[in-house]
C-alpha positions as CSV (number, residue, x, y, z in Angstrom):
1,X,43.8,9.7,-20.5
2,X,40.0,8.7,-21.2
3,X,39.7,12.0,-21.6
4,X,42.0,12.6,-24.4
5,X,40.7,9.5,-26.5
6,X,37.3,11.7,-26.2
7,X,38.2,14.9,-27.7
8,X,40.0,13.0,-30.2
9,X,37.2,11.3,-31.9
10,X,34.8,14.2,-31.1
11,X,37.4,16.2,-33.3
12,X,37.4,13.4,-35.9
13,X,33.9,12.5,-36.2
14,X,32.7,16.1,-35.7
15,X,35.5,17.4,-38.6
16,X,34.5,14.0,-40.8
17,X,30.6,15.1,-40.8
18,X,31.7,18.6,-42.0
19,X,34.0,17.2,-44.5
20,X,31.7,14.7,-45.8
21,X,28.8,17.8,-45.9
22,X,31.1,20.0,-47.4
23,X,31.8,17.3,-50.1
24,X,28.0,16.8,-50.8
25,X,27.3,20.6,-50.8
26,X,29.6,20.6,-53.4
27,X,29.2,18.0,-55.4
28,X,25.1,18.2,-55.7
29,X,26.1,21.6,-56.8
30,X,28.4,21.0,-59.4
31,X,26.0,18.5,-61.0
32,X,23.1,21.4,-60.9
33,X,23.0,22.1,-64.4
34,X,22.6,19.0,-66.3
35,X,20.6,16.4,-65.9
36,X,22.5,13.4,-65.5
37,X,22.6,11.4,-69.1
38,X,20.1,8.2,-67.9
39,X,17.8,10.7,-66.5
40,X,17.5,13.3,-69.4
41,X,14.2,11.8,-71.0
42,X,12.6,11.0,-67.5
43,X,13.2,14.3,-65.3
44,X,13.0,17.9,-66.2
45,X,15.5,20.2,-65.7
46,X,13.9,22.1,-63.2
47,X,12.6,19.2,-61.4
48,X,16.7,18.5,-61.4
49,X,17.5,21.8,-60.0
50,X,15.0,21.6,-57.3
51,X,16.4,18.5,-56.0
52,X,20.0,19.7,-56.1
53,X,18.9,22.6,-54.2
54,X,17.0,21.1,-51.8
55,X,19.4,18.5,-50.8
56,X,22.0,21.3,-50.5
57,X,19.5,23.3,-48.2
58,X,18.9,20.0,-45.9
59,X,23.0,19.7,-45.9
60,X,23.7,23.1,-44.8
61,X,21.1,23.0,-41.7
62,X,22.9,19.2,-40.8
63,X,25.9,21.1,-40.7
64,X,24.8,23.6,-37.7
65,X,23.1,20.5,-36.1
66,X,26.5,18.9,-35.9
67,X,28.3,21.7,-34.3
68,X,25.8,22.5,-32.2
69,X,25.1,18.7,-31.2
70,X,29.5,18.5,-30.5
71,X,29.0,22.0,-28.6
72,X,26.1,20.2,-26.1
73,X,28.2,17.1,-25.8
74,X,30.8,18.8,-24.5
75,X,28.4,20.7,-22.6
76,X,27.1,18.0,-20.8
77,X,30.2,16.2,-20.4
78,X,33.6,18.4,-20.2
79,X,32.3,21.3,-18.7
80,X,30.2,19.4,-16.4
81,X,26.7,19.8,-17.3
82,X,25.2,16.4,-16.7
83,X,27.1,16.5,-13.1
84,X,26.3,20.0,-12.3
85,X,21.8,18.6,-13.3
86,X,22.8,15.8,-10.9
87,X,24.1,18.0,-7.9
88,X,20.7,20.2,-8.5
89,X,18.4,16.9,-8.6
90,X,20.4,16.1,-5.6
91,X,19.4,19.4,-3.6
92,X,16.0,19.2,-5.0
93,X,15.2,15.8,-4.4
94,X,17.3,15.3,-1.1
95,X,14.1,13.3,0.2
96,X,13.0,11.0,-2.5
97,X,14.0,7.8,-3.3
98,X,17.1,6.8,-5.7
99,X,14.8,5.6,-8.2
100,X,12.8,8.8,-9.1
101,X,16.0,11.0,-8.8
102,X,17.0,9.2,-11.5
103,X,14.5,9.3,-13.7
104,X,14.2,13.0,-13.2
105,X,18.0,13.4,-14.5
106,X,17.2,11.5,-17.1
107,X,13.7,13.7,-17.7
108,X,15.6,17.4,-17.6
109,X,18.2,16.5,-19.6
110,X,15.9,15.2,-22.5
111,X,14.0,18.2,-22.1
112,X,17.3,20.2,-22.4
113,X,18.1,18.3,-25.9
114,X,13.9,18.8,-26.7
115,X,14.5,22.6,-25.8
116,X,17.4,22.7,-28.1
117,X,16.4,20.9,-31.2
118,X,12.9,22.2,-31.5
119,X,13.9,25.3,-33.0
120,X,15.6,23.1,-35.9
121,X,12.5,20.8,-36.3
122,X,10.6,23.9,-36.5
123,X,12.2,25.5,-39.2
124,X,12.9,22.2,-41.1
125,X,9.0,22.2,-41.4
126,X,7.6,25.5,-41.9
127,X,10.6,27.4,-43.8
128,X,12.8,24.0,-45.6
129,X,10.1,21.8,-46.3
130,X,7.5,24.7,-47.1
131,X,10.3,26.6,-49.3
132,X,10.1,23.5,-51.4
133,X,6.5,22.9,-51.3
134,X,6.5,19.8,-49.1
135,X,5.0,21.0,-46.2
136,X,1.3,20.8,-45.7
137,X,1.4,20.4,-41.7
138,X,-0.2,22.9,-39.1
139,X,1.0,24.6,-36.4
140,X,-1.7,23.3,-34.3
141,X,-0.5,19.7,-35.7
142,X,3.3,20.4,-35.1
143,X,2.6,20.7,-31.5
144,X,0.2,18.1,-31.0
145,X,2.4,15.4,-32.7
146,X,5.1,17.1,-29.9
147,X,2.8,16.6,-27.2
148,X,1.8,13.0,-28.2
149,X,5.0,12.4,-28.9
150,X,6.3,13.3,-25.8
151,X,3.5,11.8,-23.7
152,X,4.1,8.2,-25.8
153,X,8.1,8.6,-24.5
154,X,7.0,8.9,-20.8
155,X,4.5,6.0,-21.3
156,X,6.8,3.4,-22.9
157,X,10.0,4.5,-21.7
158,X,9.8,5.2,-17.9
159,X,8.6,2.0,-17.0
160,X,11.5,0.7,-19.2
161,X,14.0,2.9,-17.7
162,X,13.1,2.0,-14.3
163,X,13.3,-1.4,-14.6
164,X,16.8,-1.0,-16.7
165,X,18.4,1.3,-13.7
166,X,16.1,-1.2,-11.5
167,X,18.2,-4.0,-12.7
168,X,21.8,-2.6,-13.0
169,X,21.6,-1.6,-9.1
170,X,19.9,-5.7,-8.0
171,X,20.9,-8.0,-10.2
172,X,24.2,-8.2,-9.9
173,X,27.5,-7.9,-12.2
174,X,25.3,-9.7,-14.9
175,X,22.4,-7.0,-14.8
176,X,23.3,-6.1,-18.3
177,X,22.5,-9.3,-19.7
178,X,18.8,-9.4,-18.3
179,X,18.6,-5.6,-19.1
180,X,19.1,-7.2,-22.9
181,X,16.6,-9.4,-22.3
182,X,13.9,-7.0,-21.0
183,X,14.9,-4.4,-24.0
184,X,14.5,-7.6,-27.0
185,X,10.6,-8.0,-24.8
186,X,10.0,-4.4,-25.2
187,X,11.1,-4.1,-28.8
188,X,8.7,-6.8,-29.8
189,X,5.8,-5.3,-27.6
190,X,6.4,-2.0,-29.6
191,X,6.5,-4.6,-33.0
192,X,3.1,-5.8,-32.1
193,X,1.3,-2.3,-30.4
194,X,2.2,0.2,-33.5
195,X,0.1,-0.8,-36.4
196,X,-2.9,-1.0,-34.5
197,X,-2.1,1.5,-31.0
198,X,0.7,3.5,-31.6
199,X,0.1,4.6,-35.7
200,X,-3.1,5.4,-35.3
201,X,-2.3,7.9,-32.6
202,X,-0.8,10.2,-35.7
203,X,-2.3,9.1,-38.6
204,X,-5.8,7.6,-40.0
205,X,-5.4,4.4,-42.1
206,X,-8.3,3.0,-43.9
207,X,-8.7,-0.1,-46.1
208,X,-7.8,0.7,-49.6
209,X,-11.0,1.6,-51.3
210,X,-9.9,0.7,-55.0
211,X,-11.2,-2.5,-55.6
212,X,-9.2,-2.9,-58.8
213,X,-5.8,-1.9,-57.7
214,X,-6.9,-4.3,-54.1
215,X,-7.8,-6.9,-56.1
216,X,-4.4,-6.6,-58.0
217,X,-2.0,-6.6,-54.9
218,X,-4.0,-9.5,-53.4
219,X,-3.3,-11.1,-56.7
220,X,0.6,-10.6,-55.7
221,X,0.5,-11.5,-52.4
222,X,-1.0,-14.9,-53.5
223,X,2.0,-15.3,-56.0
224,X,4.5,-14.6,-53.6
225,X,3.2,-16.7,-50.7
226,X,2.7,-14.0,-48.5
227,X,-0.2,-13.0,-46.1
228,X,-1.1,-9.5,-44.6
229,X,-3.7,-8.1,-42.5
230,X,-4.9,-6.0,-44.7
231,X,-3.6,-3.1,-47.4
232,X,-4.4,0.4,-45.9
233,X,-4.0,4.0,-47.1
234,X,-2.3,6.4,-44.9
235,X,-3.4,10.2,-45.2
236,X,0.1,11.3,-44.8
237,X,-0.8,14.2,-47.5
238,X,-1.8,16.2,-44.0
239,X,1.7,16.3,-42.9
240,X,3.9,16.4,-46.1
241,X,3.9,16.4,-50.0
242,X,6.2,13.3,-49.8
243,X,4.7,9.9,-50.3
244,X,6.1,6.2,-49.4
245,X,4.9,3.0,-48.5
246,X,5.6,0.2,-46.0
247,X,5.0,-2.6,-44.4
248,X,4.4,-2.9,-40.0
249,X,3.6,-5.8,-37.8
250,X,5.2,-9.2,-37.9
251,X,3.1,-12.5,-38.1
252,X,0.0,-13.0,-39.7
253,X,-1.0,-9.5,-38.2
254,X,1.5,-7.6,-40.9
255,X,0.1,-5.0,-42.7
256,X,0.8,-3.3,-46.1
257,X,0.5,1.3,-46.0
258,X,0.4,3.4,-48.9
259,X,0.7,6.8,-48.1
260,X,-2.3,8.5,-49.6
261,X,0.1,11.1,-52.0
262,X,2.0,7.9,-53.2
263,X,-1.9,6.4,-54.1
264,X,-2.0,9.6,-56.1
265,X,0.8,9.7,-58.1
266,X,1.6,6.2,-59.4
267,X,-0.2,3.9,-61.5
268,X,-1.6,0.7,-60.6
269,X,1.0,-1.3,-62.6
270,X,3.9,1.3,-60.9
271,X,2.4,0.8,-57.4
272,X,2.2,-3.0,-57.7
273,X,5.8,-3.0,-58.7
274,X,6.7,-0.7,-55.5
275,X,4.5,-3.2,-53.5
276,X,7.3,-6.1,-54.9
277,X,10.0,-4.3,-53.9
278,X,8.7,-4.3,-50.0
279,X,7.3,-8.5,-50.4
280,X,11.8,-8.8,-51.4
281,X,12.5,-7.6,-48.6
282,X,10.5,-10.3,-46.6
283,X,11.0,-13.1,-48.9
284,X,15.1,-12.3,-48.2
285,X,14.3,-12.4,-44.8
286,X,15.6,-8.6,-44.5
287,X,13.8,-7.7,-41.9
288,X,14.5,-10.5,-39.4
289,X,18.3,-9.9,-40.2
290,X,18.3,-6.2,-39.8
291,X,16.2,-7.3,-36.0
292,X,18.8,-10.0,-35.2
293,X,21.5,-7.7,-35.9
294,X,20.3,-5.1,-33.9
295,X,19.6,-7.7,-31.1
296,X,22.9,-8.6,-31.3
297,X,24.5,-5.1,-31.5
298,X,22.5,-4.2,-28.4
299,X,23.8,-7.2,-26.3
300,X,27.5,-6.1,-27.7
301,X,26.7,-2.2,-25.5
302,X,24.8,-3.6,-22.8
303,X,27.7,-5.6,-22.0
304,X,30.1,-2.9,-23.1
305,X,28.2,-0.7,-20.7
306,X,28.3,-3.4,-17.7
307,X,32.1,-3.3,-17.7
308,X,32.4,0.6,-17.9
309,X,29.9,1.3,-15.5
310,X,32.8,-0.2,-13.2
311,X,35.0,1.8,-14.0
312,X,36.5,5.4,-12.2
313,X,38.2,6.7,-15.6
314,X,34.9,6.4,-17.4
315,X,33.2,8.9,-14.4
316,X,35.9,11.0,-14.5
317,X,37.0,10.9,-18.1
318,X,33.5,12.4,-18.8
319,X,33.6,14.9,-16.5
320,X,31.1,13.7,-13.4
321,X,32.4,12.2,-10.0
322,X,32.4,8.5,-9.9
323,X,31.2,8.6,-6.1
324,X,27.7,9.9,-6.8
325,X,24.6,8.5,-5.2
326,X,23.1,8.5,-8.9
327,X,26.1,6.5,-10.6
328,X,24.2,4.0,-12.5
329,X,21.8,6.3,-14.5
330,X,24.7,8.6,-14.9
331,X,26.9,5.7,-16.6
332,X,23.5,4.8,-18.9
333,X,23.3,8.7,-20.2
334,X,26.9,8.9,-20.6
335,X,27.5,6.0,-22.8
336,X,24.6,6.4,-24.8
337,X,25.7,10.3,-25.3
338,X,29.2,9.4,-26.4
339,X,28.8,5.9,-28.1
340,X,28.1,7.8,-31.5
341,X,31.1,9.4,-31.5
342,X,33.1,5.7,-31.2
343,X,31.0,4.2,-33.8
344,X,30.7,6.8,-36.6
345,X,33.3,5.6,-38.3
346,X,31.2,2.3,-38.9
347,X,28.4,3.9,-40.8
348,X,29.0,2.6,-44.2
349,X,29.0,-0.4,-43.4
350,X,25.3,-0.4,-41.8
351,X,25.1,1.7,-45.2
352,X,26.0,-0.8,-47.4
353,X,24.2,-3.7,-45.8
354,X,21.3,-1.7,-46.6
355,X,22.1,-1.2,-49.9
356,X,22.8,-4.4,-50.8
357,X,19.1,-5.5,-49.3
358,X,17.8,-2.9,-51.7
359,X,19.6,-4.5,-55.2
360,X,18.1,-7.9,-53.6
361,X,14.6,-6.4,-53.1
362,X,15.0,-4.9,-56.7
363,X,15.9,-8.4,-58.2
364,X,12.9,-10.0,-56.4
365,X,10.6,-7.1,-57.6
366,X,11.4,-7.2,-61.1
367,X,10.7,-11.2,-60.8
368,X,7.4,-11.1,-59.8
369,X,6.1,-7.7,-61.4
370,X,8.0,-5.7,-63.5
371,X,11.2,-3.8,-63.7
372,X,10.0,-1.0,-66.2
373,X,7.3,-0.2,-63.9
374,X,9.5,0.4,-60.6
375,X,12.2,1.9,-62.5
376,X,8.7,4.4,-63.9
377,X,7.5,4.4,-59.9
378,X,11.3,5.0,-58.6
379,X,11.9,7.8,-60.7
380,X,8.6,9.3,-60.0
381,X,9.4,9.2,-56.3
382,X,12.8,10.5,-56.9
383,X,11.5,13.8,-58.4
384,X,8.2,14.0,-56.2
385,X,10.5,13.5,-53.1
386,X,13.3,15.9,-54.4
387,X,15.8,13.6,-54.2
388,X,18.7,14.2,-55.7
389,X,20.5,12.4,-58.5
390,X,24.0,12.6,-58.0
391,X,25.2,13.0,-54.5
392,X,28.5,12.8,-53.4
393,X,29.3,8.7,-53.7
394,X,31.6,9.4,-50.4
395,X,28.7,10.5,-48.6
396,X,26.5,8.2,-50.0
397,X,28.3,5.4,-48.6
398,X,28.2,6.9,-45.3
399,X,24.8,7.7,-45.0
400,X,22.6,6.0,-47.8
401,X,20.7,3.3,-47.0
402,X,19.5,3.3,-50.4
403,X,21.9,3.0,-53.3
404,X,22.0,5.8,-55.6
405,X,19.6,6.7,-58.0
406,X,21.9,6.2,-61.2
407,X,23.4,3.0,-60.2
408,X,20.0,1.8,-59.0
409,X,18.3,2.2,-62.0
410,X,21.1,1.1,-64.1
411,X,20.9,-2.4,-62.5
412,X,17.1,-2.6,-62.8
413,X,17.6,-1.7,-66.4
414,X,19.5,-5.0,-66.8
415,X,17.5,-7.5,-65.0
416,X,15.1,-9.1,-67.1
417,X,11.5,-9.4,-67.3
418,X,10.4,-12.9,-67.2
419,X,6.2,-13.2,-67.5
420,X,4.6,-13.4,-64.1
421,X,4.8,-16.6,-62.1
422,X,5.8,-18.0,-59.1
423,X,8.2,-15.9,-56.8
424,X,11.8,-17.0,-57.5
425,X,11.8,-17.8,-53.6
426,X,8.5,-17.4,-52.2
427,X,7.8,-18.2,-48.3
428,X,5.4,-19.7,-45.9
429,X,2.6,-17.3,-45.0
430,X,3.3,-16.3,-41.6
C-alpha cells in the first residue's frame, strides 16, 4: 500500500516541477521582447533579453535534474539500491562494529549522489554561468571548494551522525526528541563557527577600507540600534560576476559582508539603502522566526521519523528488508530521501512567508534610508544578476523567496520617504 502512496506523489511532484518549468520556460519567453513598462527607462533591452535567456537556460538544466533526481530515487528505493549498498557493506564489513557500517552506508551513498551531480555543477559553472559571463572561477578552485567541501561534511557531520544513529539505537522510544536537541546544539555551534572558521575556509573578508562609505553605515547602525562586529568585503568577484550582501553570526559577534562586485557597482547612498534592507530583517526579528520555525519543523520529522522507524510497511514500502542489522540508519536515509516528495506541495507557503519578510524589510529600509536608492540598487542587481523580470507568477510562488521584481518595486515606489531619523522600530543592540 505504502508503496503505492509513493509512486503517487513521486508522479505528482515529479509531473508538478515539469509543469511548473514548462510554464516558466514559456512565460520568460513570451515576455522576451519588451521590456516590461516600469522597467523601460531603467533596463536595456538587451540587458532584458539576457535575463530571459538566462533564466530559461537555468530552467531547462532543473528540468533534467528533476528526472534524473526521480530516476535515482527510485533507484535507491524501488529497485533496491540502498538495500542492495547495505547487503555489500554487510559482506564487506562483516567484522566491524554496527556503528561504522553505518556510517559507511551513509558515506557511499552520498558519494553515489556526489558522483552523479557533479557533472551538473560542472557545467552550471564553466558552460551556464560562463555563457553568460558570470563565471570567473578556476578549475583548480572548483575542485578545491569540492575537496574542502567535502572534507568540512566529514568533519561536522560524522560526529553528528554518530551520535544521532548513537541515540536512536540507546535511548529509547524517545531517542528522537534528544536527537532534536543535539541537532538545535549543532545548528548553533555552526551559527557561531562560520563567520570566523568556516567562511574563511572559501573566501577572504577584510574590513571595508572606505572610510567614507564605513563611516556612513556606522552612522545607520547607530540609528537603528543595532551593533555588528564589523563590516567586511568579501572577494567573491573570484568565483562569480554576481554580487550580494549579508549578514552572519548572532549576538554581539554579527557581522555585516559585502561582496566585493556588489562594492563595485552601487553607490554609497544605493549600498546604504541595500544595508537597510538586511538591519529590517533583524529589527522584524526575521531571522529568529525563520530559526524557530525550522526548530520547530525539525522536531515535527524527528518525531515523524521515530514513529516510522517502527514500522514494517515503511522498510518494505521502500524497497529494503525491515529485518536488517543496519535498520536505523536505513530508516534515517529513507525518510530524509523521500520526505521531499510529501512536502513539495508546501513550497509556497515557505515562499510566501519569505516574501512577505521581504515587503517588511523594504518598509523598514525605505524608513531609515531611502526608497529611491534601493529601488536604484535593486534594479541594478536585477540586471547585474540576470534576473529576470517577469517570471511565471505560478512559479514564483512556488519557488521565490523573493517577490517579483515588478510588484517589488511597485510597492517601494509607494512608500514614502520621510527625512532620516529614528528607526520606526529599532532594537536593543545585541
Amino acid at each position: 500500500m505504502f508503496t503505492s502512496v509513493f509512486i503517487v506523489a513521486l508522479l505528482l511532484t515529479t509531473l508538478g516541477k515539469l509543469w511548473l518549468s514548462s510554464r516558466q520556460i514559456a512565460h520568460v519567453a513570451a515576455h522576451r521582447a519588451t521590456v516590461p513598462p516600469r522597467f523601460a527607462e531603467r533596463v536595456s533591452l538587451s540587458a532584458h533579453q539576457k535575463a530571459a535567456d538566462y533564466t530559461i537556460a537555468r530552467t531547462r538544466l532543473g528540468v533534467l535534474e528533476t528526472v534524473l533526481g526521480a530516476a535515482v530515487l527510485v533507484a535507491l528505493t524501488l529497485l533496491g539500491g540502498l538495500q542492495a549498498i547495505d547487503d555489500g557493506l554487510q559482506t564487506v564489513l562483516a567484522g566491524s562494529a554496527l556503528l561504522w557500517r553505518e556510517l559507511a552506508l551513509v558515506g557511499v551513498v552520498s558519494l553515489v549522489f556526489a558522483v552523479i551531480y557533479l557533472p551538473f555543477a560542472w557545467y552550471r559553472q564553466f558552460r551556464l554561468e560562463a555563457r553568460f559571463g558570470f563565471n570567473r572561477m578556476t578549475l583548480k578552485l572548483f575542485v578545491v571548494d569540492l575537496v574542502k567541501g567535502a572534507v568540512l561534511g566529514i568533519v561536522l557531520g560524522a560526529p553528528l551522525l554518530a551520535l544521532m544513529l548513537s541515540l536512536m539505537s540507546a535511548a529509547g522510544s524517545l531517542w528522537w526528541l534528544y536527537a532534536w536537541l543535539v541537532w538545535i546544539a549543532f545548528n548553533l555551534l555552526l551559527l557561531w563557527l562560520y563567520p570566523t572558521v568556516i567562511a574563511p575556509l572559501f573566501n577572504k573578508f577584510e574590513p571595508l577600507s572606505d572610510d567614507g562609505l564605513r563611516t556612513r553605515i556606522e552612522r545607520l547602525l547607530a540609528r537603528c540600534g543595532f551593533a555588528a562586529k564589523g563590516v567586511f568585503v568579501m572577494d567573491g568577484s573570484k568565483r562569480s560576476a554576481h554580487g550580494n550582501a549579508y549578514f552572519t553570526g548572532f549576538g554581539a559577534a554579527k557581522r555585516i559582508v559585502f561582496f566585493d562586485t556588489l562594492i563595485s557597482r552601487l553607490s554609497g547612498d544605493e549600498i546604504e539603502a541595500v544595508l537597510a534592507h538586511e538591519l529590517g530583517h533583524f529589527a522584524r526579528k526575521h531571522i529568529v522566526k525563520r530559526i524557530a520555525w525550522s526548530f520547530a519543523m525539525s522536531l515535527a520529522a524527528l518525531a515523524l521519523l521515530g514513529w516510522l522507524a517502527q514500522q514494517p510497511w515503511f522498510y518494505l514500502g521502500l524497497g529494503t528488508d525491515p529485518t536488517i542489522g543496519m535498520r536505523n540508519v536505513v530508516a534515517l536515509m529513507l525518510f530524509f530521501l523521500v520526505l521531499p516528495v510529501f512536502t513539495f506541495p508546501l513550497a509556497p507557503l515557505s515562499s510566501l512567508a519569505s516574501r512577505r519578510h521581504e515587503f517588511e524589510a523594504d518598509a523598514y529600509a525605505a524608513a531609515n534610508a531611502d526608497a529611491g536608492d534601493l529601488i536604484r540598487a535593486l534594479v541594478k542587481l536585477y540586471e547585474d544578476n540576470a534576473s529576470t523580470l517577469t517570471p511565471d507568477p505560478v512559479h514564483s510562488a512556488f519557488y521565490d523567496s523573493h517577490p517579483p521584481a515588478a510588484l517589488r518595486i511597485g510597492r517601494l515606489e509607494t512608500l514614502s520617504q520621510p527625512p532620516r531619523g529614528p528607526a520606526l522600530a529599532p532594537h536593543p543592540a545585541t
